[in-house]
PDBQT receptor file of N, H, CA, C and O in Angstrom, charges set to zero:
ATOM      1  N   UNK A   1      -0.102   3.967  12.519  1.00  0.00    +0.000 N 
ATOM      2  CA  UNK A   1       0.624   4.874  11.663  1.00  0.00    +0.000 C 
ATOM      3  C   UNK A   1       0.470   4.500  10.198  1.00  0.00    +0.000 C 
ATOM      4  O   UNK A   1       0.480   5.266   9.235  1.00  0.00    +0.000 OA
ATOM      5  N   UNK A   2       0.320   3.138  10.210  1.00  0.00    +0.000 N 
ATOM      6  H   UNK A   2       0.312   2.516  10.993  1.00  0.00    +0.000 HD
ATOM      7  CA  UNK A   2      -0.218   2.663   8.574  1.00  0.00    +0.000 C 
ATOM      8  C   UNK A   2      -1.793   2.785   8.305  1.00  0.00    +0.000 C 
ATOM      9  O   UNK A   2      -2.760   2.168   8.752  1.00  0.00    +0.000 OA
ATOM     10  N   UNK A   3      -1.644   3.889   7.342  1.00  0.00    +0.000 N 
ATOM     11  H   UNK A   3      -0.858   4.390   6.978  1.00  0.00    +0.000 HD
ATOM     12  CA  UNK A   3      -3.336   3.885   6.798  1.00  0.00    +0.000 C 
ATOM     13  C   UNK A   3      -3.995   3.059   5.921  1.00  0.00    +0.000 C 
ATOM     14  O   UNK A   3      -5.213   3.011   5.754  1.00  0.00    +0.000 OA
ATOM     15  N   UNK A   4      -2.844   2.174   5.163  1.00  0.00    +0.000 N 
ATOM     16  H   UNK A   4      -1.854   2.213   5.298  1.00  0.00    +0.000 HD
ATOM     17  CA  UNK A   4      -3.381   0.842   4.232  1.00  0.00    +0.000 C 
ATOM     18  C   UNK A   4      -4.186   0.104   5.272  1.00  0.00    +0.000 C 
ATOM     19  O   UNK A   4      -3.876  -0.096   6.446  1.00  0.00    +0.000 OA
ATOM     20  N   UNK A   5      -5.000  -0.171   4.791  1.00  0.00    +0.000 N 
ATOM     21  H   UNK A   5      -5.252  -0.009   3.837  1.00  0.00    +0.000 HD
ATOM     22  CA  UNK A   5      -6.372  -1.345   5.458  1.00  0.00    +0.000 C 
ATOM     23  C   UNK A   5      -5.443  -2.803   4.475  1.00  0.00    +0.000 C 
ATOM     24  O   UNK A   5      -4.944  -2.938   3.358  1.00  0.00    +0.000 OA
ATOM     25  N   UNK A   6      -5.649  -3.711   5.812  1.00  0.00    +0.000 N 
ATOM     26  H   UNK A   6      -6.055  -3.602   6.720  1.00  0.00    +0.000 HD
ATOM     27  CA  UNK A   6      -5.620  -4.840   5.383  1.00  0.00    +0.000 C 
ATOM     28  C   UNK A   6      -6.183  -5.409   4.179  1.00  0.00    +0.000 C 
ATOM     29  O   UNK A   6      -7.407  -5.309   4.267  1.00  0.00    +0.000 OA
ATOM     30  N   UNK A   7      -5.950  -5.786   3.435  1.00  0.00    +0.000 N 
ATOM     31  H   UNK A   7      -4.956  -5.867   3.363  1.00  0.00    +0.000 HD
ATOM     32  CA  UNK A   7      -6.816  -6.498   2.522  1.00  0.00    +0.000 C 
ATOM     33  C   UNK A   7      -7.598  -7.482   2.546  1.00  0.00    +0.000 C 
ATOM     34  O   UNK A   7      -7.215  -8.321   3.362  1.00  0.00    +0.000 OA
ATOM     35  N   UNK A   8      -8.910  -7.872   1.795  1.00  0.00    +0.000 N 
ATOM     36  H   UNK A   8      -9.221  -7.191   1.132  1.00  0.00    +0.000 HD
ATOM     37  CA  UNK A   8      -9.530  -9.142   1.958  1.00  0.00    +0.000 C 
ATOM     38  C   UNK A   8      -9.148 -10.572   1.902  1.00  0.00    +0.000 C 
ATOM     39  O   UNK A   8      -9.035 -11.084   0.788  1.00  0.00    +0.000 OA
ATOM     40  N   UNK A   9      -8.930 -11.303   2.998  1.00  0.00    +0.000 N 
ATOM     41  H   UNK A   9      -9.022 -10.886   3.903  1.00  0.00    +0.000 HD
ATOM     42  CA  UNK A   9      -8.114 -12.708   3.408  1.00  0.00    +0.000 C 
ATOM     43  C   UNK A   9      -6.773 -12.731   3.215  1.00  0.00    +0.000 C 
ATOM     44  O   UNK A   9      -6.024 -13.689   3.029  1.00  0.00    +0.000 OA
ATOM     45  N   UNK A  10      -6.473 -11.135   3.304  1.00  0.00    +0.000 N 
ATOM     46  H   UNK A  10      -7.081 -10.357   3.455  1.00  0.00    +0.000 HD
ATOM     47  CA  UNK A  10      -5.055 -10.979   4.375  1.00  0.00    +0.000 C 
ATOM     48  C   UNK A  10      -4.469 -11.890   5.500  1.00  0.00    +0.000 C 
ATOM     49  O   UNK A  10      -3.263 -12.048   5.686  1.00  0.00    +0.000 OA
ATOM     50  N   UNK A  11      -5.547 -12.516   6.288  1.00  0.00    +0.000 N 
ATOM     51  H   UNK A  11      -6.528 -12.388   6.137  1.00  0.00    +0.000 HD
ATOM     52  CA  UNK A  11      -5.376 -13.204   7.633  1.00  0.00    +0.000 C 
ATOM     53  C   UNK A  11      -5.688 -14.710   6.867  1.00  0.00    +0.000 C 
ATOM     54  O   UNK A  11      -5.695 -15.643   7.671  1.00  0.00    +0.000 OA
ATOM     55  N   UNK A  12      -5.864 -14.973   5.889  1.00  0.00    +0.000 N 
ATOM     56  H   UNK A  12      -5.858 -14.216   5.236  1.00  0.00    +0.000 HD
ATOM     57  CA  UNK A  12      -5.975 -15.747   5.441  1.00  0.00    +0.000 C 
ATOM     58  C   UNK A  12      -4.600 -16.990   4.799  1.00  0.00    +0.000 C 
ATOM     59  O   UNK A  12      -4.378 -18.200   4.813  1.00  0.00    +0.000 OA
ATOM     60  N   UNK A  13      -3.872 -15.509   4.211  1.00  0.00    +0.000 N 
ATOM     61  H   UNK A  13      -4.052 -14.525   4.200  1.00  0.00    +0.000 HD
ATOM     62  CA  UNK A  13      -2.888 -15.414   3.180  1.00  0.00    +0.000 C 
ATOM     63  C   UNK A  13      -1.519 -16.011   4.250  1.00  0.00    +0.000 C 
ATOM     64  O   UNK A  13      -0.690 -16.898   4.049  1.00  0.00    +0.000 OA
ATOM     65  N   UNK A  14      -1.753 -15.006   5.527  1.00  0.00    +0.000 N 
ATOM     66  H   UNK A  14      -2.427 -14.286   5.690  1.00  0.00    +0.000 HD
ATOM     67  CA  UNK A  14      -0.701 -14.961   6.424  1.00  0.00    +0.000 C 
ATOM     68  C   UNK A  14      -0.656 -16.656   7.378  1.00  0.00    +0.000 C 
ATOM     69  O   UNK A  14       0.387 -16.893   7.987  1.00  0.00    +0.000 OA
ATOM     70  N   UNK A  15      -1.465 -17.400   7.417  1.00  0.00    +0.000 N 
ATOM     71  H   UNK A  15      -2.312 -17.207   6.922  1.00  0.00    +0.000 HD
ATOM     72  CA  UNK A  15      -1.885 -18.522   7.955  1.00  0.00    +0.000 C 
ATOM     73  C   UNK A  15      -1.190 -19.324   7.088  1.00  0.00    +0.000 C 
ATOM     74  O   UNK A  15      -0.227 -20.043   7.354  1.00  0.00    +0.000 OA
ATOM     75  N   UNK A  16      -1.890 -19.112   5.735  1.00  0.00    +0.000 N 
ATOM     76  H   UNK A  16      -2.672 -18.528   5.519  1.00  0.00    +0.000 HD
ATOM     77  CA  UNK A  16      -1.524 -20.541   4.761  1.00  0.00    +0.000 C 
ATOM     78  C   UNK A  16       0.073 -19.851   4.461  1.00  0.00    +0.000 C 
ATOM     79  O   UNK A  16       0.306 -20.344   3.357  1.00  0.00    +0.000 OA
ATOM     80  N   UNK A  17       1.206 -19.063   4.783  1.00  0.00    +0.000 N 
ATOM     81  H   UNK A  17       1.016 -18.663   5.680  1.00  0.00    +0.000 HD
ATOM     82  CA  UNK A  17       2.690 -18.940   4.362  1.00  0.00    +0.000 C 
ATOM     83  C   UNK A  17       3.252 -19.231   5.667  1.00  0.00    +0.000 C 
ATOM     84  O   UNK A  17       4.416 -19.627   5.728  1.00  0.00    +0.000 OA
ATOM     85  N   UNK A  18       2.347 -19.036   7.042  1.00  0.00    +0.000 N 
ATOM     86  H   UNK A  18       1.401 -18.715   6.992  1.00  0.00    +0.000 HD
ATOM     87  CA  UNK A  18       2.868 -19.928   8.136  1.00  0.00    +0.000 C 
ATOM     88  C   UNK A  18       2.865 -21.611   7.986  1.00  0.00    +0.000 C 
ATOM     89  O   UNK A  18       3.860 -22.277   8.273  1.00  0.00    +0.000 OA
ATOM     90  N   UNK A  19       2.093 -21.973   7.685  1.00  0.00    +0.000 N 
ATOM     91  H   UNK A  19       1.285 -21.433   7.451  1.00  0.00    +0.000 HD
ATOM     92  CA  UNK A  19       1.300 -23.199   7.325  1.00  0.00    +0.000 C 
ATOM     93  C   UNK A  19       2.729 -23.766   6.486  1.00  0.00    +0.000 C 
ATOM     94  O   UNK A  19       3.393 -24.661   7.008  1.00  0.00    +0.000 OA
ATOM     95  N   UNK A  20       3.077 -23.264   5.359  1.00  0.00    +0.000 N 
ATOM     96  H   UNK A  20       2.538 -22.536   4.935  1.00  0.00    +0.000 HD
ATOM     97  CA  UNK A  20       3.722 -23.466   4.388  1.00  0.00    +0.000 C 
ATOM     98  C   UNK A  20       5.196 -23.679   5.095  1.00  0.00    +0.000 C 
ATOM     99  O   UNK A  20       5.716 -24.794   5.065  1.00  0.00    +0.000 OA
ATOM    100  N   UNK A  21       5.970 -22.353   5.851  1.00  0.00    +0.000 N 
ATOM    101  H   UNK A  21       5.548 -21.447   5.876  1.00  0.00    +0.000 HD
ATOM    102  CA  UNK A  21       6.892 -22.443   6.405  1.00  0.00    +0.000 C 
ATOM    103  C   UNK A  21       7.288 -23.396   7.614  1.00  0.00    +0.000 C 
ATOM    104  O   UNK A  21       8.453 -23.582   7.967  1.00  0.00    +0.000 OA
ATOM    105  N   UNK A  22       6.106 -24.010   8.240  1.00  0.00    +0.000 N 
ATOM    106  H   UNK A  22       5.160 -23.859   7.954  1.00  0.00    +0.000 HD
ATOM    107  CA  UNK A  22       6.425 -25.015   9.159  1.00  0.00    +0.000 C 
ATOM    108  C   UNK A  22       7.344 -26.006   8.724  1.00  0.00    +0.000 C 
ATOM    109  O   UNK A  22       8.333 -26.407   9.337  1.00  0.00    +0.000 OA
ATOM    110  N   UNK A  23       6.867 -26.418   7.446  1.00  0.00    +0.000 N 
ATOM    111  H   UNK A  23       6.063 -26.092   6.948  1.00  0.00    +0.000 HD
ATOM    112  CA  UNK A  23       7.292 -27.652   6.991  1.00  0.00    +0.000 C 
ATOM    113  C   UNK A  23       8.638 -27.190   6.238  1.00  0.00    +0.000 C 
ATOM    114  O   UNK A  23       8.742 -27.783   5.164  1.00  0.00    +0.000 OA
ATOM    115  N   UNK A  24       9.639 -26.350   6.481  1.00  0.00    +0.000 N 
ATOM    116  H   UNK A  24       9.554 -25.868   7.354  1.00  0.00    +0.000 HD
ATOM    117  CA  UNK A  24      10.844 -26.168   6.392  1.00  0.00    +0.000 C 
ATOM    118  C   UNK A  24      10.783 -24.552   6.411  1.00  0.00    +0.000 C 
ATOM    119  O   UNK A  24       9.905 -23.784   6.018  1.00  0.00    +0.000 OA
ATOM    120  N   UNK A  25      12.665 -24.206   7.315  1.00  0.00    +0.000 N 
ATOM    121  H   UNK A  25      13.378 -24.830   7.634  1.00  0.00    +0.000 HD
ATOM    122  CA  UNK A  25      12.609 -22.727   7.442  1.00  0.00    +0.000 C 
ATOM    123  C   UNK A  25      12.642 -21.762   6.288  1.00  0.00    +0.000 C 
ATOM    124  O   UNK A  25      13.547 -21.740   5.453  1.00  0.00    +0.000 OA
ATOM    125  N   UNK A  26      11.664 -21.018   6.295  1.00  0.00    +0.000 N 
ATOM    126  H   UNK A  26      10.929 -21.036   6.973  1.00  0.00    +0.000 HD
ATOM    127  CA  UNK A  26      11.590 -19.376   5.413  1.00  0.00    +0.000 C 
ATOM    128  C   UNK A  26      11.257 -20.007   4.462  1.00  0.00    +0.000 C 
ATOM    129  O   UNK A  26      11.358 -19.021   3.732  1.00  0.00    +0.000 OA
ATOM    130  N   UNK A  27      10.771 -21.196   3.413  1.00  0.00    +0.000 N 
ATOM    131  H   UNK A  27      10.689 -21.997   4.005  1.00  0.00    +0.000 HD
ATOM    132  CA  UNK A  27      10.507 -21.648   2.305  1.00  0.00    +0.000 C 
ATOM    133  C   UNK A  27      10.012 -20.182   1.461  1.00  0.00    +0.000 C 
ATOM    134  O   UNK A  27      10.756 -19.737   0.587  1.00  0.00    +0.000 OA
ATOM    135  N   UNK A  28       8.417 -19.326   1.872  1.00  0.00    +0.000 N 
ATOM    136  H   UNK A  28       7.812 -19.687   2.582  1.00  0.00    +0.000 HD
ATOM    137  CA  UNK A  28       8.222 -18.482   1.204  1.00  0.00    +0.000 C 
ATOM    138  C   UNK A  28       7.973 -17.624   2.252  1.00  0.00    +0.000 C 
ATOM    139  O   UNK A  28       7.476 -17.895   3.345  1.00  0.00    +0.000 OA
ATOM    140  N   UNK A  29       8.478 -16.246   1.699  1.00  0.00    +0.000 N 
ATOM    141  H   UNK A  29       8.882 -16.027   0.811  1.00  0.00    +0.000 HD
ATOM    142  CA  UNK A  29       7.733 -14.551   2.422  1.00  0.00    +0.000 C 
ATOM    143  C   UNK A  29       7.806 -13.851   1.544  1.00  0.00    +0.000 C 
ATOM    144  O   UNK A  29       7.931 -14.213   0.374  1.00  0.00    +0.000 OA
ATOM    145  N   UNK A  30       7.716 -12.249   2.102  1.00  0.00    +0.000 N 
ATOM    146  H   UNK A  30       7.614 -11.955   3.052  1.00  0.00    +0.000 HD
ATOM    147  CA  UNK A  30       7.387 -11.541   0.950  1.00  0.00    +0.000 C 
ATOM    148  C   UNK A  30       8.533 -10.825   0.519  1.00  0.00    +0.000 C 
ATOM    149  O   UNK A  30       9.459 -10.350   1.176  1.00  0.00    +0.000 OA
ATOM    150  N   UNK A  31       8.278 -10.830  -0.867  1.00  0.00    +0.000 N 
ATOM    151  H   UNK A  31       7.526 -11.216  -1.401  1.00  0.00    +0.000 HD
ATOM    152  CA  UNK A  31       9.404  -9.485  -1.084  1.00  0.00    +0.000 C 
ATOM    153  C   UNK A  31      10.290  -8.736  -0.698  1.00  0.00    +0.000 C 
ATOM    154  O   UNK A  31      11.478  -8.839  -1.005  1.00  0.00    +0.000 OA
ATOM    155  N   UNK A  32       9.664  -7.661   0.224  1.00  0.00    +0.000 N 
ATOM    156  H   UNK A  32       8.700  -7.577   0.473  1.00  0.00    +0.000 HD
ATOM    157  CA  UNK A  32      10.257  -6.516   0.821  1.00  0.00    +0.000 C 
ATOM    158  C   UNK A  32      11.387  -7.081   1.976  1.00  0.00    +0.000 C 
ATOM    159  O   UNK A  32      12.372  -6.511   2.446  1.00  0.00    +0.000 OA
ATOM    160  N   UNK A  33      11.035  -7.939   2.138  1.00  0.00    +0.000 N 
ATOM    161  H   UNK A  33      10.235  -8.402   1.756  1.00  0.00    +0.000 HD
ATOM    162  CA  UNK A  33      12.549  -8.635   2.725  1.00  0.00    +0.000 C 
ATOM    163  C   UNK A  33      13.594  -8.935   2.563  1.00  0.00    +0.000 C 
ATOM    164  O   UNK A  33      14.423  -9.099   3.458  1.00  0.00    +0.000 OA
ATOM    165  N   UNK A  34      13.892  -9.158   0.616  1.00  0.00    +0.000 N 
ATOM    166  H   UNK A  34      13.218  -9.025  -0.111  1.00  0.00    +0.000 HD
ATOM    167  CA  UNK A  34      14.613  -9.261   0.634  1.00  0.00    +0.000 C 
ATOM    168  C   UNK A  34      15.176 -11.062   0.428  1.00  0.00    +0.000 C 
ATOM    169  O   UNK A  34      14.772 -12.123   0.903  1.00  0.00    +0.000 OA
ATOM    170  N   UNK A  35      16.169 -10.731  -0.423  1.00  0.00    +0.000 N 
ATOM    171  H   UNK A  35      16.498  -9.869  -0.809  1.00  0.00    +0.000 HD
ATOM    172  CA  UNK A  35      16.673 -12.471  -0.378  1.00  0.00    +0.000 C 
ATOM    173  C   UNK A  35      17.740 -12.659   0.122  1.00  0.00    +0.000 C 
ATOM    174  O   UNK A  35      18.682 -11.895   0.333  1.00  0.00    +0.000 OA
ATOM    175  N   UNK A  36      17.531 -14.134   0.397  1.00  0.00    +0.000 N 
ATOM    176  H   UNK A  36      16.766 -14.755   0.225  1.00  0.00    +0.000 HD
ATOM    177  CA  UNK A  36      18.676 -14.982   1.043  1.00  0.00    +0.000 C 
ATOM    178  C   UNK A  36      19.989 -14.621   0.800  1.00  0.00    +0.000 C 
ATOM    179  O   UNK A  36      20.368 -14.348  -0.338  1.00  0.00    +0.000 OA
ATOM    180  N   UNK A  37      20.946 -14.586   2.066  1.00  0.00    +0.000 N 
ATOM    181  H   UNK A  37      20.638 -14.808   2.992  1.00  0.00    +0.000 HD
ATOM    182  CA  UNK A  37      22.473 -13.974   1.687  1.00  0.00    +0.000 C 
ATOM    183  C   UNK A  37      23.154 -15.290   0.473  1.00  0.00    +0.000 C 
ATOM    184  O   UNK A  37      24.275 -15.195  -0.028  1.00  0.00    +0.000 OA
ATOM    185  N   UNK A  38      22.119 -16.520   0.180  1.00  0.00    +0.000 N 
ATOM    186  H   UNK A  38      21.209 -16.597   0.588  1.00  0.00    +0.000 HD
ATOM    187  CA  UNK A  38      23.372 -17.246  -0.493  1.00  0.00    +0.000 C 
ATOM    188  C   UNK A  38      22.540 -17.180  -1.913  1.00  0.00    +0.000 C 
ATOM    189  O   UNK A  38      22.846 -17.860  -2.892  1.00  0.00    +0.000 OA
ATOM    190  N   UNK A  39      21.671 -16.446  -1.880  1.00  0.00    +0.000 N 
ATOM    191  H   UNK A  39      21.422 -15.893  -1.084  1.00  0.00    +0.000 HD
ATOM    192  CA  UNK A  39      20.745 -16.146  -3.437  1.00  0.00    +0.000 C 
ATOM    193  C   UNK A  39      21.893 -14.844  -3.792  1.00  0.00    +0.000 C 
ATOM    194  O   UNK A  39      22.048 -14.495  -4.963  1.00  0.00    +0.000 OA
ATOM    195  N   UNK A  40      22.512 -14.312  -2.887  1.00  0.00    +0.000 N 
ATOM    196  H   UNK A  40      22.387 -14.596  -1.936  1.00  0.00    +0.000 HD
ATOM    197  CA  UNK A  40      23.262 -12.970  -3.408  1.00  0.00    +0.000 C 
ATOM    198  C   UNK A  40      24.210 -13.223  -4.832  1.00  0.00    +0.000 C 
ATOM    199  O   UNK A  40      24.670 -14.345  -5.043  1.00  0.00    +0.000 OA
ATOM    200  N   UNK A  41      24.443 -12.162  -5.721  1.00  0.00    +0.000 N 
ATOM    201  H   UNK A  41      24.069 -11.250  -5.549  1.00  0.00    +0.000 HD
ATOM    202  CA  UNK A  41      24.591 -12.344  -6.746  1.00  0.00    +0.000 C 
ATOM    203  C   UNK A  41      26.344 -12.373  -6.167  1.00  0.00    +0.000 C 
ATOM    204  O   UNK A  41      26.689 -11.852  -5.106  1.00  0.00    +0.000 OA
ATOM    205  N   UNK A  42      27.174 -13.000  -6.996  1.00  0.00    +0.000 N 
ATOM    206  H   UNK A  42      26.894 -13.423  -7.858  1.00  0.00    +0.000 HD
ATOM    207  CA  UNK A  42      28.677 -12.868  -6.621  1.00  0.00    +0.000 C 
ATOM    208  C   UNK A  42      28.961 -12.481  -7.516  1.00  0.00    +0.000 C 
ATOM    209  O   UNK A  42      28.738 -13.011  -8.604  1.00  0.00    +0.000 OA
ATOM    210  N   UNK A  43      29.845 -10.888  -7.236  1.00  0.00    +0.000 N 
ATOM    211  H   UNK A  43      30.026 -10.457  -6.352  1.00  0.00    +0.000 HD
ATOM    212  CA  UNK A  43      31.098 -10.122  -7.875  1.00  0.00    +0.000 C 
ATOM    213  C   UNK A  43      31.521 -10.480  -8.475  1.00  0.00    +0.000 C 
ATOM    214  O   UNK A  43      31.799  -9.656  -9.346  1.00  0.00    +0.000 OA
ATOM    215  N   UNK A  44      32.004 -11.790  -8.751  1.00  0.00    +0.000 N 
ATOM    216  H   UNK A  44      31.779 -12.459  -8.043  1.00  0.00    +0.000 HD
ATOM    217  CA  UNK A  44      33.083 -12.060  -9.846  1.00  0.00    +0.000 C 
ATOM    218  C   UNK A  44      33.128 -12.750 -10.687  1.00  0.00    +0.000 C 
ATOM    219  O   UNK A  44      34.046 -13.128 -11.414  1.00  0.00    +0.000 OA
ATOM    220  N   UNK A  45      31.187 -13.144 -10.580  1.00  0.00    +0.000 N 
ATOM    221  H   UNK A  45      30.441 -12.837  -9.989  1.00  0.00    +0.000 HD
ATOM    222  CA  UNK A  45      30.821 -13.783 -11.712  1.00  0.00    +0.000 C 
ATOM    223  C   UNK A  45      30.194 -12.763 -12.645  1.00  0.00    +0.000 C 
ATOM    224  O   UNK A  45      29.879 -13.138 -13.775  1.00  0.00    +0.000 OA
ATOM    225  N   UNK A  46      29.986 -11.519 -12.275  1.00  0.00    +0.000 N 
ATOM    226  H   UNK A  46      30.242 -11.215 -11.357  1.00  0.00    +0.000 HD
ATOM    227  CA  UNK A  46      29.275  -9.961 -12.791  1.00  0.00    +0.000 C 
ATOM    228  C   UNK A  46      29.621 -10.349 -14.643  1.00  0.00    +0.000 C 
ATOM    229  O   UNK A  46      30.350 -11.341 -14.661  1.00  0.00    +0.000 OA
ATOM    230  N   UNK A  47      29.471 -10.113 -15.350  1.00  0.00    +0.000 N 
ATOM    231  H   UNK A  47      28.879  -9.307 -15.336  1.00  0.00    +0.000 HD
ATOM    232  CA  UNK A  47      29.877  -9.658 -16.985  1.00  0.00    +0.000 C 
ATOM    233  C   UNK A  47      29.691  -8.844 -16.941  1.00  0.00    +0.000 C 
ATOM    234  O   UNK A  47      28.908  -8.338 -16.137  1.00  0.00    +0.000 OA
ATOM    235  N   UNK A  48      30.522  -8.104 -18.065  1.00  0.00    +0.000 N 
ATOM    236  H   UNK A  48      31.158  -8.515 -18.718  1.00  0.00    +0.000 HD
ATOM    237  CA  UNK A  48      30.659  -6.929 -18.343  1.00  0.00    +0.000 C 
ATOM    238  C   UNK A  48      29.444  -6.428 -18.866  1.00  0.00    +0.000 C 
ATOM    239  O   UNK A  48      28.484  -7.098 -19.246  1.00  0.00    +0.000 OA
ATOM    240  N   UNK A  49      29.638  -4.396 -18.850  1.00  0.00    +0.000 N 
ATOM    241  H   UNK A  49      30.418  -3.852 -18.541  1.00  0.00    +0.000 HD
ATOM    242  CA  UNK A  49      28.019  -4.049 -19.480  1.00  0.00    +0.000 C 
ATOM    243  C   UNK A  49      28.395  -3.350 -20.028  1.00  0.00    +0.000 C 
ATOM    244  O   UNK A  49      28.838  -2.279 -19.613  1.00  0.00    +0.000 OA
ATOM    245  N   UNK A  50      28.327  -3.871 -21.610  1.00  0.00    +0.000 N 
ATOM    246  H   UNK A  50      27.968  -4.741 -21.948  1.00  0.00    +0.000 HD
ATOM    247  CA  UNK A  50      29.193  -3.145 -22.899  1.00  0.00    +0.000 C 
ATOM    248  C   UNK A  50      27.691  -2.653 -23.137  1.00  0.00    +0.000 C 
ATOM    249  O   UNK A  50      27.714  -2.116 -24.245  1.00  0.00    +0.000 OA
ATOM    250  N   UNK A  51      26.725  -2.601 -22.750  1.00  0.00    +0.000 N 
ATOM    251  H   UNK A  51      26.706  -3.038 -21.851  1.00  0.00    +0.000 HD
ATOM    252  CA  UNK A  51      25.434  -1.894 -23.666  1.00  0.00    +0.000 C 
ATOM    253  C   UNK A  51      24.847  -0.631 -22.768  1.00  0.00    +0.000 C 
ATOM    254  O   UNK A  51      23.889   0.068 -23.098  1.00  0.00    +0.000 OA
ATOM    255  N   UNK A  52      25.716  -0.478 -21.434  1.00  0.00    +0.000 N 
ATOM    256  H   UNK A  52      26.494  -1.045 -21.166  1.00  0.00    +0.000 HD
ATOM    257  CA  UNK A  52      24.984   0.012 -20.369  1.00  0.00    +0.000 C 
ATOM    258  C   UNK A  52      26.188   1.104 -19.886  1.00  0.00    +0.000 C 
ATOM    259  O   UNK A  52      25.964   2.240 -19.467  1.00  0.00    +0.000 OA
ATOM    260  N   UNK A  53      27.225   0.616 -20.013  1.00  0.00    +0.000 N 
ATOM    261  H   UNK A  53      27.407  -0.307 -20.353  1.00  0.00    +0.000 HD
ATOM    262  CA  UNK A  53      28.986   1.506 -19.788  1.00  0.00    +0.000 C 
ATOM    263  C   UNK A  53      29.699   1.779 -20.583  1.00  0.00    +0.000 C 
ATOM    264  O   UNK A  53      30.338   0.865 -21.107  1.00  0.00    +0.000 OA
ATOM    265  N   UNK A  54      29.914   3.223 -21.044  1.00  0.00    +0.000 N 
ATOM    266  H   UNK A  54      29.396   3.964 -20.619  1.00  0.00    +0.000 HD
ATOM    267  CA  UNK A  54      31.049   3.094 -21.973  1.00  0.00    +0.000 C 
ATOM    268  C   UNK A  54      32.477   2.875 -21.765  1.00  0.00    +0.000 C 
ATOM    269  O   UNK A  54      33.390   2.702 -22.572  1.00  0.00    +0.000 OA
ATOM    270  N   UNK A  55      32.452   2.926 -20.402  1.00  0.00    +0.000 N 
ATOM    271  H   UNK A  55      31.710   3.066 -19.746  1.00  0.00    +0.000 HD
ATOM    272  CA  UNK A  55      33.977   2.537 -19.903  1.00  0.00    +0.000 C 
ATOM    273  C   UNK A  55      34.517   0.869 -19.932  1.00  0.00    +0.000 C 
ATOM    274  O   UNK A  55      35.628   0.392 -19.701  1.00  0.00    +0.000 OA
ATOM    275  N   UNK A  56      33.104   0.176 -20.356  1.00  0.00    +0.000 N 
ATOM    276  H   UNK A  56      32.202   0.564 -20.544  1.00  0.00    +0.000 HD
ATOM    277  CA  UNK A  56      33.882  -1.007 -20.335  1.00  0.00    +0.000 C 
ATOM    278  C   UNK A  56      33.766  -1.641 -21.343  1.00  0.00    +0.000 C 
ATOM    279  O   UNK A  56      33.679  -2.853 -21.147  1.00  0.00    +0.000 OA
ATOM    280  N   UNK A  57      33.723  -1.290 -22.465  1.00  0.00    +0.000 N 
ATOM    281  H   UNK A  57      33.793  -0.305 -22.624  1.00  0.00    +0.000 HD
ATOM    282  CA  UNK A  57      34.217  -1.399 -24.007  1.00  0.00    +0.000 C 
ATOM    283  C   UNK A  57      35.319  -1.246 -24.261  1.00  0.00    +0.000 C 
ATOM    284  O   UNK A  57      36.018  -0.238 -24.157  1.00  0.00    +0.000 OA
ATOM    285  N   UNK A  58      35.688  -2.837 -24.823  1.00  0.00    +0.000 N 
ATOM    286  H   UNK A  58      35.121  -3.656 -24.908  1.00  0.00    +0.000 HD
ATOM    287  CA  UNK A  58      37.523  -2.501 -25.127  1.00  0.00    +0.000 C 
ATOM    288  C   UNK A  58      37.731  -1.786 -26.002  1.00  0.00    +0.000 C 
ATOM    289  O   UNK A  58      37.113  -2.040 -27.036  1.00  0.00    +0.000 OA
ATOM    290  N   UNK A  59      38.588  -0.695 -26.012  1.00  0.00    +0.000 N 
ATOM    291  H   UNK A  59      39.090  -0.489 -25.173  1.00  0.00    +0.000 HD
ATOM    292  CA  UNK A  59      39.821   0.284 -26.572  1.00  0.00    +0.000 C 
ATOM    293  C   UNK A  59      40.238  -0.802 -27.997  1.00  0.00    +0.000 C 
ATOM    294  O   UNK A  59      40.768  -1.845 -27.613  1.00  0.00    +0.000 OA
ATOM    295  N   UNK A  60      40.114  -0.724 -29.148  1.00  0.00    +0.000 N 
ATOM    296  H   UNK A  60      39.683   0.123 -29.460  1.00  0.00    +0.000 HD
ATOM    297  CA  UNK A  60      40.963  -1.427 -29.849  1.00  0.00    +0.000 C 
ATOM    298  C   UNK A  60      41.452   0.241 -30.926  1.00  0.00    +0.000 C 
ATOM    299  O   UNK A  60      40.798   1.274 -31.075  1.00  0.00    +0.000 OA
ATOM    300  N   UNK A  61      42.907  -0.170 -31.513  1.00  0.00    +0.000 N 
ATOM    301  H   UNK A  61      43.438  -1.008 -31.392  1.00  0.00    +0.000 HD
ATOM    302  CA  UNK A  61      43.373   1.033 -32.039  1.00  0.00    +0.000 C 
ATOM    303  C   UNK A  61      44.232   0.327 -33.122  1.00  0.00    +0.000 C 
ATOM    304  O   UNK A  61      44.890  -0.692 -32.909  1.00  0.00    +0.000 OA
ATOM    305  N   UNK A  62      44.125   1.226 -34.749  1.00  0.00    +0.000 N 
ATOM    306  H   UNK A  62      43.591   2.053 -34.922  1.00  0.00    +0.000 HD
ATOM    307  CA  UNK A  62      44.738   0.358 -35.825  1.00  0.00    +0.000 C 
ATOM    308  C   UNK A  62      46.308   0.947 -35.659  1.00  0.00    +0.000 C 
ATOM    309  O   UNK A  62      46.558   2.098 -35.299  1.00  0.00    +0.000 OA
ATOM    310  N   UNK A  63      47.275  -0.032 -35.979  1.00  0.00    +0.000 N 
ATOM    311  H   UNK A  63      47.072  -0.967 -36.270  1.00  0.00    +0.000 HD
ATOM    312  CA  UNK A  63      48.804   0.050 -36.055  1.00  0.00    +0.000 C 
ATOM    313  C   UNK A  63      49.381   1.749 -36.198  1.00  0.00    +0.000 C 
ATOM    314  O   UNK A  63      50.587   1.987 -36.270  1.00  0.00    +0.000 OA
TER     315      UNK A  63
């Protein structure tokens, strides 16, 4: 169902990241996988996005 052709030392590539991963789990893969649940960014360290939201620009108002 995939019409991409392998690429040249594709089978190559896939050997030496097995090769690599023996010597401890998942060290490297690709991309589309996706990262580690403890690489996940945490909520509540987020900063604010005063350049990107206008809702989260503080309100200041003179007397």
């Amino acid at each position: 169902f995939d019409e991409i052709q392998p690429r040249k030392n594709s089978e190559k590539l896939m050997k030496t990241l097995d090769e690599l991963n023996q010597s401890g789990k998942g060290k490297v893969w690709f991309a589309g996988r996706g990262t580690a649940p403890e690489w996940q960014m945490k909520r509540e360290m987020l900063s604010q996005c005063y350049t990107t939201k206008w809702r989260d620009i503080p309100l200041a108002r003179l007397g």
